[in-house]
PQR file with spaces between the fields and no chain letter, atoms N, CA, C, O and H, PARSE charges and radii, in Angstrom:
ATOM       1  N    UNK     1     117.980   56.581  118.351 -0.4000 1.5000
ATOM       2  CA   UNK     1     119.352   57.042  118.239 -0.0000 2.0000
ATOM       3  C    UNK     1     119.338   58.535  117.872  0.5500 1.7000
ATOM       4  O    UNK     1     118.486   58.920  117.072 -0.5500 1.4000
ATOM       5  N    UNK     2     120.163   59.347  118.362 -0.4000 1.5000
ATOM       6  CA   UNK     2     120.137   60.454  118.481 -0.0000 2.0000
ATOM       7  C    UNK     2     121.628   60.984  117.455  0.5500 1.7000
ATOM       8  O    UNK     2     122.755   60.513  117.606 -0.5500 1.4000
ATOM       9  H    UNK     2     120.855   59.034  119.012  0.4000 1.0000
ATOM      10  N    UNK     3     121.224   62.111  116.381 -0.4000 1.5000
ATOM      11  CA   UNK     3     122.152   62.184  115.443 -0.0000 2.0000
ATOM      12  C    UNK     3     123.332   63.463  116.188  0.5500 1.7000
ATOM      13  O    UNK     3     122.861   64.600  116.171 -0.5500 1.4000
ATOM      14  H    UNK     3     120.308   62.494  116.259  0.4000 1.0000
ATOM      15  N    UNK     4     124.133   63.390  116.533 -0.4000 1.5000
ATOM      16  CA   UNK     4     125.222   64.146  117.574 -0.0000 2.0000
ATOM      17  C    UNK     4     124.978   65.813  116.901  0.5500 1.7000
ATOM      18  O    UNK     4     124.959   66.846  117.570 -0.5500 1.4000
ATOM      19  H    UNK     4     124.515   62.466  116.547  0.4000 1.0000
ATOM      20  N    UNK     5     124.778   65.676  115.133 -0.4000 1.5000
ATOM      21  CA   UNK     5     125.326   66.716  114.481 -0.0000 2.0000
ATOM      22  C    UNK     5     123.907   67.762  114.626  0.5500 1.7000
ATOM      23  O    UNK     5     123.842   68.991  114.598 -0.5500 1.4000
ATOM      24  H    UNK     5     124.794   64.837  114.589  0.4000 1.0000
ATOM      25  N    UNK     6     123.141   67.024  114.741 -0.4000 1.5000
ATOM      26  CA   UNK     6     120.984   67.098  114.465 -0.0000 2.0000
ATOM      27  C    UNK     6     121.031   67.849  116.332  0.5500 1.7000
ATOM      28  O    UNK     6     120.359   68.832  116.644 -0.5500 1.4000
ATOM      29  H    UNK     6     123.193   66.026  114.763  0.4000 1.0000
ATOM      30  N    UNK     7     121.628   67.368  116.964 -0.4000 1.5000
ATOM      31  CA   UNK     7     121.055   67.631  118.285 -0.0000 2.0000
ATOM      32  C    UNK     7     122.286   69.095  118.896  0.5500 1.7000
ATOM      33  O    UNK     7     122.002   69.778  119.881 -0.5500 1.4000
ATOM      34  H    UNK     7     122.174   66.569  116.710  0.4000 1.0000
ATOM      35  N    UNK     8     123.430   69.282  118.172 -0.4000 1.5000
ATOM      36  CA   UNK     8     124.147   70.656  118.190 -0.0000 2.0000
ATOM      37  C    UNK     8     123.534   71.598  117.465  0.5500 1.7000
ATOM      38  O    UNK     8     123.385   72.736  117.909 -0.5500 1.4000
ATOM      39  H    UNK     8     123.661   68.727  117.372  0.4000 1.0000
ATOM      40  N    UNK     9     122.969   71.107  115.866 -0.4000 1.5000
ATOM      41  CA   UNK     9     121.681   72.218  115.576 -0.0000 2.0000
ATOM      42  C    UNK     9     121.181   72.521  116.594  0.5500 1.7000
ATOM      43  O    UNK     9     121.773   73.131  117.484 -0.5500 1.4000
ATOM      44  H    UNK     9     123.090   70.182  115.504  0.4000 1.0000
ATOM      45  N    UNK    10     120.267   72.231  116.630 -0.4000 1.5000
ATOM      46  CA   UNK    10     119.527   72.306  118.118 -0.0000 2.0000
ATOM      47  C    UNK    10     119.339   73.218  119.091  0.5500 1.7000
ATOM      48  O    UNK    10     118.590   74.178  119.274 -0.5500 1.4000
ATOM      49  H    UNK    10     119.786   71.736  115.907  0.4000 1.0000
ATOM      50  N    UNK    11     120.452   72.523  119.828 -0.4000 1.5000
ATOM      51  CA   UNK    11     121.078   73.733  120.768 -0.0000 2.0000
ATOM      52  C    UNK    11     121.797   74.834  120.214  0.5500 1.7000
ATOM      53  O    UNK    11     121.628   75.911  120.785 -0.5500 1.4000
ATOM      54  H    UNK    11     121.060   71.744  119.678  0.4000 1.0000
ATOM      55  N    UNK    12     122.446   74.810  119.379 -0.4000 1.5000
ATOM      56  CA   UNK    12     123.096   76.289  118.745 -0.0000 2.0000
ATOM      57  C    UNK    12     121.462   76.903  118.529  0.5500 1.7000
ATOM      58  O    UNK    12     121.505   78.094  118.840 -0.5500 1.4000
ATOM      59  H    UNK    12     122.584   73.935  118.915  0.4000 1.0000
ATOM      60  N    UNK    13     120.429   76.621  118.222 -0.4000 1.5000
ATOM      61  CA   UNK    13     119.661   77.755  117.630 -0.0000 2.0000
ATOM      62  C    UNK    13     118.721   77.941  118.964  0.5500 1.7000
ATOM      63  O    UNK    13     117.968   78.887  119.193 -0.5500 1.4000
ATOM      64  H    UNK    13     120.394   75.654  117.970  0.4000 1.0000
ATOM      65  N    UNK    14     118.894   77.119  119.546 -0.4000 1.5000
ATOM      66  CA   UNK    14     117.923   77.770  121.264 -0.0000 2.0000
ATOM      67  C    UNK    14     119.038   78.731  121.758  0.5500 1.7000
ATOM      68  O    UNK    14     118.590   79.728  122.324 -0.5500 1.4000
ATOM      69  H    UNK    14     119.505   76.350  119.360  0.4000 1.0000
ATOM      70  N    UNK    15     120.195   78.668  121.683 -0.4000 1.5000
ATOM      71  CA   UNK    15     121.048   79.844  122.462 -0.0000 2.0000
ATOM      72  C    UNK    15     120.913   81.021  121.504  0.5500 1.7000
ATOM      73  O    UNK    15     121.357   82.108  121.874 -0.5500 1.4000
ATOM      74  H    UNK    15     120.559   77.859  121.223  0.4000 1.0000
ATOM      75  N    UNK    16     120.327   80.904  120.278 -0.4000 1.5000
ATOM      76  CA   UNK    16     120.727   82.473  119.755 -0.0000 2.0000
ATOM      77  C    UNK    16     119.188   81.850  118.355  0.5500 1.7000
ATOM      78  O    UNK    16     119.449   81.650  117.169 -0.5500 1.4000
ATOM      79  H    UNK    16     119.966   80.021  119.977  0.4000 1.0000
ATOM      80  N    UNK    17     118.183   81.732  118.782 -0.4000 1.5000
ATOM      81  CA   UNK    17     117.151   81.873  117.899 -0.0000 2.0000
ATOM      82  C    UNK    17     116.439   82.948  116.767  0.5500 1.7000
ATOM      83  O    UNK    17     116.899   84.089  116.815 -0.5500 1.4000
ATOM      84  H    UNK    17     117.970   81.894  119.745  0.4000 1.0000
ATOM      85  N    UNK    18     115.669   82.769  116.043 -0.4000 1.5000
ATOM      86  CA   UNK    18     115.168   83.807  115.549 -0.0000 2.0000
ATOM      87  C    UNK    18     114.110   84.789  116.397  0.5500 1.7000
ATOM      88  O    UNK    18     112.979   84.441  116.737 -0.5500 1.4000
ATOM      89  H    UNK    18     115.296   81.843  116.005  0.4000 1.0000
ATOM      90  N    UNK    19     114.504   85.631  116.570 -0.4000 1.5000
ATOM      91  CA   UNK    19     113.512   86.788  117.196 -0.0000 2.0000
ATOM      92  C    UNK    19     113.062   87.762  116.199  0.5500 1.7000
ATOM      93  O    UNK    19     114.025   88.333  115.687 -0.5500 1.4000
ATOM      94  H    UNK    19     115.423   85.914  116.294  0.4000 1.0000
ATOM      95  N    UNK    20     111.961   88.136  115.761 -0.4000 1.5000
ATOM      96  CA   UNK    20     111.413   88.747  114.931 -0.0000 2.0000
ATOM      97  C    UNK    20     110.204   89.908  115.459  0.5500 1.7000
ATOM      98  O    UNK    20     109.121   89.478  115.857 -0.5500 1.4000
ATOM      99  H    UNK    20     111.179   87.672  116.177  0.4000 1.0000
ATOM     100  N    UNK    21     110.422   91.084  115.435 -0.4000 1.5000
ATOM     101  CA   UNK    21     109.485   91.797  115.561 -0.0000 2.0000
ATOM     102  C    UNK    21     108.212   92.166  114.598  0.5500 1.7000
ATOM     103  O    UNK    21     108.365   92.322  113.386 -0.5500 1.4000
ATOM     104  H    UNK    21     111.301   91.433  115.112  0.4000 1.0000
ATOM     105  N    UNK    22     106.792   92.306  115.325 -0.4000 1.5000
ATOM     106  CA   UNK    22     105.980   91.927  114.063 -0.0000 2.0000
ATOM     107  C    UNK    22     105.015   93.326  114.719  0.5500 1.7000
ATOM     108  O    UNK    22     105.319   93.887  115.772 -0.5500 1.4000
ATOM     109  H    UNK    22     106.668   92.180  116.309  0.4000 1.0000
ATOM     110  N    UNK    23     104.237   93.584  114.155 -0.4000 1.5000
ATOM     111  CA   UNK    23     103.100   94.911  114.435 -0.0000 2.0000
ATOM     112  C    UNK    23     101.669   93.944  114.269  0.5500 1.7000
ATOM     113  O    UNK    23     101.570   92.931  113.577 -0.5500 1.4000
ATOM     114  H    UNK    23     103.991   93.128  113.300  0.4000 1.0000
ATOM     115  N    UNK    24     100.711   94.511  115.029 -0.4000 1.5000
ATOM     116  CA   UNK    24      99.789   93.856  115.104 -0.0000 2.0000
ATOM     117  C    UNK    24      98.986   93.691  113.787  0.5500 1.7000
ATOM     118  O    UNK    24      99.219   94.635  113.033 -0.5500 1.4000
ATOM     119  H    UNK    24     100.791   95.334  115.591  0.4000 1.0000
ATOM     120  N    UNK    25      98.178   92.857  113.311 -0.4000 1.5000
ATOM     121  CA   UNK    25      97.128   92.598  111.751 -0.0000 2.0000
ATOM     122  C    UNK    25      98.585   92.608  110.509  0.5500 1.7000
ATOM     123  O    UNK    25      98.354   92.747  109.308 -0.5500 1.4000
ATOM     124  H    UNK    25      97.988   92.090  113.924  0.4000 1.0000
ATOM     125  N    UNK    26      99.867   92.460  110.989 -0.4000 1.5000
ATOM     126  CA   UNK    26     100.496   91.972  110.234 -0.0000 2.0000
ATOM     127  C    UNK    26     100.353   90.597  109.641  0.5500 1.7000
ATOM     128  O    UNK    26      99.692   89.760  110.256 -0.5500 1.4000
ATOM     129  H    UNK    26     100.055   92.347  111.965  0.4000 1.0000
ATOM     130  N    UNK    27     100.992   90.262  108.349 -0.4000 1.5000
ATOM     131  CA   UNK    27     100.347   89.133  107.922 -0.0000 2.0000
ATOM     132  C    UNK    27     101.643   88.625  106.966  0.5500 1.7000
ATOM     133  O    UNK    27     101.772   88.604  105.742 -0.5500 1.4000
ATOM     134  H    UNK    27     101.529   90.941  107.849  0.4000 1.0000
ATOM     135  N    UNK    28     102.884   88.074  108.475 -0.4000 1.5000
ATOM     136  CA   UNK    28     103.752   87.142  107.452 -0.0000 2.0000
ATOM     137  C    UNK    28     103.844   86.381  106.710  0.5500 1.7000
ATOM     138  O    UNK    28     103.419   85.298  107.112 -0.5500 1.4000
ATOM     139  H    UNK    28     102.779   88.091  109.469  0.4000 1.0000
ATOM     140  N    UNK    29     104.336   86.376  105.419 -0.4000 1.5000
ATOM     141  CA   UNK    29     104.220   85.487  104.400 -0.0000 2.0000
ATOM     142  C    UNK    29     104.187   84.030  105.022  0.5500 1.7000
ATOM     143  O    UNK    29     103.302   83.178  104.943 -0.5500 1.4000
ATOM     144  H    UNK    29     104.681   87.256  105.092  0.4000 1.0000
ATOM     145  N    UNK    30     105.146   84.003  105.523 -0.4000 1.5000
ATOM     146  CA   UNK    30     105.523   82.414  106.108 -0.0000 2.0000
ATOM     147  C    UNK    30     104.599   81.727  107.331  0.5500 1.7000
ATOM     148  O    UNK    30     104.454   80.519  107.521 -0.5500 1.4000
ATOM     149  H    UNK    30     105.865   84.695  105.587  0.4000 1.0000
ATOM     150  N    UNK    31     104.124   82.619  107.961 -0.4000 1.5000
ATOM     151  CA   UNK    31     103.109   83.031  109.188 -0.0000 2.0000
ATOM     152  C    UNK    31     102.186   81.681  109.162  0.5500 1.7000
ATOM     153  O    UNK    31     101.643   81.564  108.063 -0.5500 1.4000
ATOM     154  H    UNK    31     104.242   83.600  107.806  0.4000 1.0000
ATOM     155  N    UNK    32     101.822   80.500  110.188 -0.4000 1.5000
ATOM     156  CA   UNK    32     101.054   79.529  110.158 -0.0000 2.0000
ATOM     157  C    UNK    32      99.814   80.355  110.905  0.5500 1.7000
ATOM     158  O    UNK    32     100.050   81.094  111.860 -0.5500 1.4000
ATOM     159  H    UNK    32     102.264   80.595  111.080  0.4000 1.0000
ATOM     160  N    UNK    33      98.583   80.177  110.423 -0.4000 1.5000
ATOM     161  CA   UNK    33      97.341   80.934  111.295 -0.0000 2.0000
ATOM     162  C    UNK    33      97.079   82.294  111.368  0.5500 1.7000
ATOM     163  O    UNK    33      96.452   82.822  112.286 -0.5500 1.4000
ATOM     164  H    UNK    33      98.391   79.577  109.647  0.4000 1.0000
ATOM     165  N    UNK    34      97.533   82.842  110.450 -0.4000 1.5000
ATOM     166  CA   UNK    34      96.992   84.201  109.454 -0.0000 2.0000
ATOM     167  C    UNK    34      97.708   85.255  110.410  0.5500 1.7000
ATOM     168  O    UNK    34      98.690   84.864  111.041 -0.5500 1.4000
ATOM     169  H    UNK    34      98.042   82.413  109.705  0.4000 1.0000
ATOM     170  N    UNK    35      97.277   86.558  110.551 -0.4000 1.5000
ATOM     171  CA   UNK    35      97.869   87.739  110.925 -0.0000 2.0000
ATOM     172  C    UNK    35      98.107   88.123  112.525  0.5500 1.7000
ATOM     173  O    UNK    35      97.218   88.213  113.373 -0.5500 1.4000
ATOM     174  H    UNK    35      96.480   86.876  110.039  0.4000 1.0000
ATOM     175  N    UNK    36      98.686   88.205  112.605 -0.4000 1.5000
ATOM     176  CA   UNK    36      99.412   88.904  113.985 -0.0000 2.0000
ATOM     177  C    UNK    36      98.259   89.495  114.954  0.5500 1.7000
ATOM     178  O    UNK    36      97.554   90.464  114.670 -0.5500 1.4000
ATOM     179  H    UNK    36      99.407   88.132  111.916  0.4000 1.0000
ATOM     180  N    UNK    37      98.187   88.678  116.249 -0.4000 1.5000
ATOM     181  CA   UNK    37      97.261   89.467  116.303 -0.0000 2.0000
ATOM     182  C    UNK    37      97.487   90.232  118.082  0.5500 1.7000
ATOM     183  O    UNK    37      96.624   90.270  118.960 -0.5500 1.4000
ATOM     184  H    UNK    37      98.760   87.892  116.480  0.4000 1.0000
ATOM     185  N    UNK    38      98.745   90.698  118.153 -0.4000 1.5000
ATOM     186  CA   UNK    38      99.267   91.539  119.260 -0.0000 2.0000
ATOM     187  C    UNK    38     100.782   91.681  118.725  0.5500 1.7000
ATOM     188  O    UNK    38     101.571   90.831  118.312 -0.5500 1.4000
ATOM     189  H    UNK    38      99.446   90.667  117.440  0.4000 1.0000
ATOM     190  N    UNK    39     100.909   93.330  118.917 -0.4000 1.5000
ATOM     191  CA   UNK    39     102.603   93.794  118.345 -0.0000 2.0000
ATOM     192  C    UNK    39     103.319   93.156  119.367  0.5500 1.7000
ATOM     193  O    UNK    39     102.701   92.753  120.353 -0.5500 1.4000
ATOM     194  H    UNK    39     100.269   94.021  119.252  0.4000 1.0000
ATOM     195  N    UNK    40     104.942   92.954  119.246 -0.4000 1.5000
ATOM     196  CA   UNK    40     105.918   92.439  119.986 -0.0000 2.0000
ATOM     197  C    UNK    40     106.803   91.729  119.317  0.5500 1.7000
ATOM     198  O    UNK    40     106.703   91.643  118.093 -0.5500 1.4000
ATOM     199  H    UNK    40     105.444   93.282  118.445  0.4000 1.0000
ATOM     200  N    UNK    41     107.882   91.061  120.051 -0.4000 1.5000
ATOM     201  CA   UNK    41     108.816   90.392  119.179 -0.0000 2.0000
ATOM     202  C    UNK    41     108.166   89.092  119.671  0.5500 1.7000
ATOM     203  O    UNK    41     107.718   88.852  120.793 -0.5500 1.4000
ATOM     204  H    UNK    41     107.963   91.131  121.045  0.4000 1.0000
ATOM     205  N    UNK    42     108.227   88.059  118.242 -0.4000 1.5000
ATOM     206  CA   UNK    42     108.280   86.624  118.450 -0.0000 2.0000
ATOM     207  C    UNK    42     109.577   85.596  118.407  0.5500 1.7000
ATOM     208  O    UNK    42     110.610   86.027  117.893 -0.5500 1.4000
ATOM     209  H    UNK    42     108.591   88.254  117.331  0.4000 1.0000
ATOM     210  N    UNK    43     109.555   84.444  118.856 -0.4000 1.5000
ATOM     211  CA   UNK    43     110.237   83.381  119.072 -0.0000 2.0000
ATOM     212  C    UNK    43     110.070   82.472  117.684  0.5500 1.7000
ATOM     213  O    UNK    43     109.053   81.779  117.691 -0.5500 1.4000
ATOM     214  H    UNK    43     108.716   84.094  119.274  0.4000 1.0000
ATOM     215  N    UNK    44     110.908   82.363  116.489 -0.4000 1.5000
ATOM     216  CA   UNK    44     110.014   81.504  115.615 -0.0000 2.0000
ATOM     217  C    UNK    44     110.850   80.076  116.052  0.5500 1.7000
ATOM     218  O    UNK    44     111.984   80.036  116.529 -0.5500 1.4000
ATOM     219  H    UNK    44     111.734   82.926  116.483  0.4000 1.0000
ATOM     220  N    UNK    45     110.126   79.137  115.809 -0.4000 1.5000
ATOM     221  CA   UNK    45     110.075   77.540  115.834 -0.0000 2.0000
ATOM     222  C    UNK    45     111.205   77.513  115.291  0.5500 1.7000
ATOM     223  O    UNK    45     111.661   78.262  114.427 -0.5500 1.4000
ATOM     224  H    UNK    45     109.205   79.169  115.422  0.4000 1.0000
ATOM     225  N    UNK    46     111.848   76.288  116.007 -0.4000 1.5000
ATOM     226  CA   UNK    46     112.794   75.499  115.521 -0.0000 2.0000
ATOM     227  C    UNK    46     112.713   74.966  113.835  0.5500 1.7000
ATOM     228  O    UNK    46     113.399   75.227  112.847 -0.5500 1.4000
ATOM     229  H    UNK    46     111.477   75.679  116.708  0.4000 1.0000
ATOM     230  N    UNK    47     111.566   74.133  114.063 -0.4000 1.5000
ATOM     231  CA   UNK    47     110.594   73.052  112.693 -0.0000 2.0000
ATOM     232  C    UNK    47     110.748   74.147  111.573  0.5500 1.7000
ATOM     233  O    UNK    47     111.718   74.057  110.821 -0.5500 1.4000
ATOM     234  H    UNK    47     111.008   73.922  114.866  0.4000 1.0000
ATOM     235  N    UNK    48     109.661   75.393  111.386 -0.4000 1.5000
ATOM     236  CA   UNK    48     109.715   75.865  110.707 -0.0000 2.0000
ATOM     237  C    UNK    48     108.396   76.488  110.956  0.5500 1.7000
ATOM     238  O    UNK    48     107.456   75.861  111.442 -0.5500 1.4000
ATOM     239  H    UNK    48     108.873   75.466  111.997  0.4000 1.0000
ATOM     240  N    UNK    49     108.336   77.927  110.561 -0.4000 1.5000
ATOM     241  CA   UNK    49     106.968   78.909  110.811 -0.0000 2.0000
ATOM     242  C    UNK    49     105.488   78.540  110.126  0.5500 1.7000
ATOM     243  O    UNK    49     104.429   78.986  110.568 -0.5500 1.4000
ATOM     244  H    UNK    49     109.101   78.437  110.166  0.4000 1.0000
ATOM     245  N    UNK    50     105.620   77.436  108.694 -0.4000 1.5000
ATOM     246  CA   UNK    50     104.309   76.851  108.503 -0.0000 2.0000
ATOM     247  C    UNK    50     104.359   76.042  108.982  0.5500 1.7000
ATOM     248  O    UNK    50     103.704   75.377  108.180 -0.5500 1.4000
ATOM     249  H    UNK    50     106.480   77.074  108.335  0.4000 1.0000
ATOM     250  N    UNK    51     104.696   75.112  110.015 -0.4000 1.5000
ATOM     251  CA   UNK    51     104.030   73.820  111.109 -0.0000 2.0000
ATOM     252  C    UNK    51     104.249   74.440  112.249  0.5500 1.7000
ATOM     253  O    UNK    51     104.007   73.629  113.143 -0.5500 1.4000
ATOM     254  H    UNK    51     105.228   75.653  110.667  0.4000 1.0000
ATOM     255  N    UNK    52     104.568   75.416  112.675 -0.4000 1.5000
ATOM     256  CA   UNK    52     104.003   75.943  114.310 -0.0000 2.0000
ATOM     257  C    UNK    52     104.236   77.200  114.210  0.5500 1.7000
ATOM     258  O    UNK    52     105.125   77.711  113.529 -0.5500 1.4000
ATOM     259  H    UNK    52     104.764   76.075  111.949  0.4000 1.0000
ATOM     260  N    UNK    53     103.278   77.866  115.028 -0.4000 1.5000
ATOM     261  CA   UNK    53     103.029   79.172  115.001 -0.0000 2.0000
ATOM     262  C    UNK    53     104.329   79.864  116.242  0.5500 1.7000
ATOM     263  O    UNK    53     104.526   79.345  117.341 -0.5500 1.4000
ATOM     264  H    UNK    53     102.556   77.450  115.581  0.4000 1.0000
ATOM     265  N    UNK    54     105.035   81.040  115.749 -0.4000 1.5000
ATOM     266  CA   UNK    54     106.104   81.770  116.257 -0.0000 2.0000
ATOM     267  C    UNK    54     105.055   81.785  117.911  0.5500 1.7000
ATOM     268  O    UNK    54     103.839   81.717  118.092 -0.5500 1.4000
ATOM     269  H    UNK    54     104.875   81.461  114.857  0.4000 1.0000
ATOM     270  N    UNK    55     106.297   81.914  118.926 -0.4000 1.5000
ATOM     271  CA   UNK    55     106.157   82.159  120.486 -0.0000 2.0000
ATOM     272  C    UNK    55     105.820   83.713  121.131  0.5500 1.7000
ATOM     273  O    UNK    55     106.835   84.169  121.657 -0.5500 1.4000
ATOM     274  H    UNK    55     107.284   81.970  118.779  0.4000 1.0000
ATOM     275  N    UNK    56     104.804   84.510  121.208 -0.4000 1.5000
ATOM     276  CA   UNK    56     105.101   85.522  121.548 -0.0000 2.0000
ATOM     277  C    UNK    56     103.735   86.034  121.829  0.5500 1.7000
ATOM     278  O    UNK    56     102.810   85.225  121.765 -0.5500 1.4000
ATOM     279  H    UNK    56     103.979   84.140  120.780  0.4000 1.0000
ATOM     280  N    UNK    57     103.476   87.325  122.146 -0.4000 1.5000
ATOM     281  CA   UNK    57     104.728   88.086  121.768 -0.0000 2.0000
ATOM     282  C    UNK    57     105.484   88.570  122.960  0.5500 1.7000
ATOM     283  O    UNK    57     105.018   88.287  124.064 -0.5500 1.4000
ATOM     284  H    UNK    57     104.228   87.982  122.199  0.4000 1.0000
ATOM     285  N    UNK    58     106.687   89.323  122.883 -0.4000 1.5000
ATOM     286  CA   UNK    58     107.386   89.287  124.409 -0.0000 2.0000
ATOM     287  C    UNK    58     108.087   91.302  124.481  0.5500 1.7000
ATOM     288  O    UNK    58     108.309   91.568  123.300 -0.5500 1.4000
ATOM     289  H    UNK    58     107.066   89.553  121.986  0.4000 1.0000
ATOM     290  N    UNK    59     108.221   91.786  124.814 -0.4000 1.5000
ATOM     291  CA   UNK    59     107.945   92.974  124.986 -0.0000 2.0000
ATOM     292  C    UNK    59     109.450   93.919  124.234  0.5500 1.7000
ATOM     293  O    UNK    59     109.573   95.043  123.747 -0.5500 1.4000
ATOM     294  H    UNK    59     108.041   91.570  125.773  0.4000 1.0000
ATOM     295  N    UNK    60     110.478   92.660  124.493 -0.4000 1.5000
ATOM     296  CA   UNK    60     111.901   93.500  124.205 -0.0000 2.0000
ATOM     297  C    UNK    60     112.478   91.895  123.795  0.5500 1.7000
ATOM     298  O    UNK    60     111.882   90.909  124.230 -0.5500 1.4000
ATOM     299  H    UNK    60     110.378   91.747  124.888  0.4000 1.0000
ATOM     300  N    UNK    61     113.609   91.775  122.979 -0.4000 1.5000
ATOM     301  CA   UNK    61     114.407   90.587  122.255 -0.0000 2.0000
ATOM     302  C    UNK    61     114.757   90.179  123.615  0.5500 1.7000
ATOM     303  O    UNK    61     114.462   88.990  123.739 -0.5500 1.4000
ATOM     304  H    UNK    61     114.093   92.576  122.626  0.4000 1.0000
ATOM     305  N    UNK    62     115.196   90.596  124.551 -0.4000 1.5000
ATOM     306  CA   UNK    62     116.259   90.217  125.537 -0.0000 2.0000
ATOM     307  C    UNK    62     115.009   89.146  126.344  0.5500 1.7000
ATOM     308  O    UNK    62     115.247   87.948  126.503 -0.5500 1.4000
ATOM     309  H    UNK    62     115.436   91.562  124.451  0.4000 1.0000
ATOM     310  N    UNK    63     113.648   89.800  126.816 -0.4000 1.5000
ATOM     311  CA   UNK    63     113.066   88.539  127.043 -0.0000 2.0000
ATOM     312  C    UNK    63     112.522   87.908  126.301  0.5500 1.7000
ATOM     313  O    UNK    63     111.634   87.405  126.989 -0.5500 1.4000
ATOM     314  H    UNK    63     113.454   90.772  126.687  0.4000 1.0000
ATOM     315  N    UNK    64     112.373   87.441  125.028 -0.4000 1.5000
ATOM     316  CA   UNK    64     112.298   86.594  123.832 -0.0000 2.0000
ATOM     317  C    UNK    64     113.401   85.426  124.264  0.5500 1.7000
ATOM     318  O    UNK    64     113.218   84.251  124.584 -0.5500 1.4000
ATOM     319  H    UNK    64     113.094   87.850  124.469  0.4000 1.0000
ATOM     320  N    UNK    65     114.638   86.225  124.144 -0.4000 1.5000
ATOM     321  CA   UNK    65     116.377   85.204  124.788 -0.0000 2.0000
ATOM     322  C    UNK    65     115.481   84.693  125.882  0.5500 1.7000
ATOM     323  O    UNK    65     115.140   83.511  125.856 -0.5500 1.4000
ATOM     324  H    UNK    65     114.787   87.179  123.884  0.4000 1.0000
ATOM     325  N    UNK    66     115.175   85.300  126.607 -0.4000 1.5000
ATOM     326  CA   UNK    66     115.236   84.613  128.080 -0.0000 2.0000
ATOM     327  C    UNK    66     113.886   83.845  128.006  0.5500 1.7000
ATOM     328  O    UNK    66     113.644   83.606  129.189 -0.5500 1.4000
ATOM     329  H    UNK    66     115.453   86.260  126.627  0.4000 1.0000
ATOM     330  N    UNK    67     112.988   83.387  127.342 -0.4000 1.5000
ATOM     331  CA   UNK    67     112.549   82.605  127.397 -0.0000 2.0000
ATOM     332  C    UNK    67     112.549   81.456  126.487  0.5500 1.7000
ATOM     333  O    UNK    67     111.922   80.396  126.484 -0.5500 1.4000
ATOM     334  H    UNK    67     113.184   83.581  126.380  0.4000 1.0000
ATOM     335  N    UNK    68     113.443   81.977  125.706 -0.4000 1.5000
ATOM     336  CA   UNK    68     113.716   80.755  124.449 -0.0000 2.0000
ATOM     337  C    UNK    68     114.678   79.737  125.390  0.5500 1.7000
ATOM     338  O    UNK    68     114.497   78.537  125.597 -0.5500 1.4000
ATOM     339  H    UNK    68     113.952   82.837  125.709  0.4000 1.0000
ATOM     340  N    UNK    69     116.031   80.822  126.019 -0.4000 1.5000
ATOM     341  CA   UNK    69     116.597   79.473  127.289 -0.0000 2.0000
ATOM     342  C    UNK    69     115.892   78.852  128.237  0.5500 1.7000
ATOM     343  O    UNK    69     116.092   77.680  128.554 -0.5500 1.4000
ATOM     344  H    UNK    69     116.178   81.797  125.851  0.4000 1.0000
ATOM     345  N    UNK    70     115.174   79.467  128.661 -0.4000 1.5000
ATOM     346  CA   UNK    70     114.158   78.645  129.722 -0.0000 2.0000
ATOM     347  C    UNK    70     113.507   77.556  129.691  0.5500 1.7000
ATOM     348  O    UNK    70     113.786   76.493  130.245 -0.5500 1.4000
ATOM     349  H    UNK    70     115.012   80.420  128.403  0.4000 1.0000
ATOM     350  N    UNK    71     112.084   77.979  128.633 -0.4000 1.5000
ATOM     351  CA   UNK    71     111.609   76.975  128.331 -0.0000 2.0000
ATOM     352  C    UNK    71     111.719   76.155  127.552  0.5500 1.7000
ATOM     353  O    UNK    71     110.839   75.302  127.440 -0.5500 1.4000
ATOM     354  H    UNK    71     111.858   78.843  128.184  0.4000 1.0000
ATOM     355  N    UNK    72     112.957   76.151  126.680 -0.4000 1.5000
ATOM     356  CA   UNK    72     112.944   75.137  125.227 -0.0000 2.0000
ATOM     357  C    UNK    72     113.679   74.525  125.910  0.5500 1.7000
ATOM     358  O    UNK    72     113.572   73.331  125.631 -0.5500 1.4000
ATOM     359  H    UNK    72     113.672   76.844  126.772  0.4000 1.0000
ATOM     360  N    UNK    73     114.473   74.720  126.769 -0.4000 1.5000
ATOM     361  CA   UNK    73     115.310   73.397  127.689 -0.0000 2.0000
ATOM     362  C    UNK    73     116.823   73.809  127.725  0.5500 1.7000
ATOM     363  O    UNK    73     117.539   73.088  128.420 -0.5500 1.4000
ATOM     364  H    UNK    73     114.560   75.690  126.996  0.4000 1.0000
ATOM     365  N    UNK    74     117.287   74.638  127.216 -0.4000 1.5000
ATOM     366  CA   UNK    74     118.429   74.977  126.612 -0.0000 2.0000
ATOM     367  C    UNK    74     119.417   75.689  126.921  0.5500 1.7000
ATOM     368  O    UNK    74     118.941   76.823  126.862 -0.5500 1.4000
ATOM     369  H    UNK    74     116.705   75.224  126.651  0.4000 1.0000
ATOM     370  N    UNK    75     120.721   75.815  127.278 -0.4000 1.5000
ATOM     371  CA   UNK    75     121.378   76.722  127.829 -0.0000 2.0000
ATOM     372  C    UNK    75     122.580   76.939  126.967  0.5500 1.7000
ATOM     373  O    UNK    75     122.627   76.335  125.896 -0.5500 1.4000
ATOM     374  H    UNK    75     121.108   74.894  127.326  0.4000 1.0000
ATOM     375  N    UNK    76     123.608   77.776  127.333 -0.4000 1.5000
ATOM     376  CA   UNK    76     124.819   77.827  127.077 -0.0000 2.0000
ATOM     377  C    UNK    76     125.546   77.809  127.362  0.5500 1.7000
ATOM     378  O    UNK    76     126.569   78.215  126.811 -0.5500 1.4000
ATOM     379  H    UNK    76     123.570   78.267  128.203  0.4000 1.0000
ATOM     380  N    UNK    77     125.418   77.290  128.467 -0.4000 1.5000
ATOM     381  CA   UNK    77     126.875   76.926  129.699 -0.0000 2.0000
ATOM     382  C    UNK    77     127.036   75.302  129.626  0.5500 1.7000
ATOM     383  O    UNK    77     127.893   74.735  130.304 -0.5500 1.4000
ATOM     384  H    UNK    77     124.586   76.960  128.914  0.4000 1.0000
């Protein structure tokens, strides 16, 4: 069974996610698998940044967006 309120989370945060820019041998506090190891902006996880490591890196936010809609399944239309 699927919770209606759990699955609009969800989708509200694939249409407008966290994108975070990081510099390379950076070393986010929250960071799963130690320091950064290419500059760019990342995609962080739905779950949370210590059980999966942020998506990236991607060159500009706008394709960060465009692949957070793509591949997480997700749209806004």
């Amino acid at each position: 069974m699927t919770d209606p309120d759990a699955e609009k989370e969800m989708d509200s945060y694939f249409i407008d996610p966290e994108i975070v820019y990081h510099s390379k041998c950076e070393r986010p506090g929250d960071w799963r698998g130690g320091r950064v190891t290419a500059t760019g902006y990342y995609v962080y996880p739905y779950c949370d940044p210590r059980c999966c490591r942020p998506t990236g890196p991607f060159a500009d936010k706008e394709t960060a967006l465009e692949w957070s809609h793509s591949q997480m399944g997700r749209s806004d239309e």
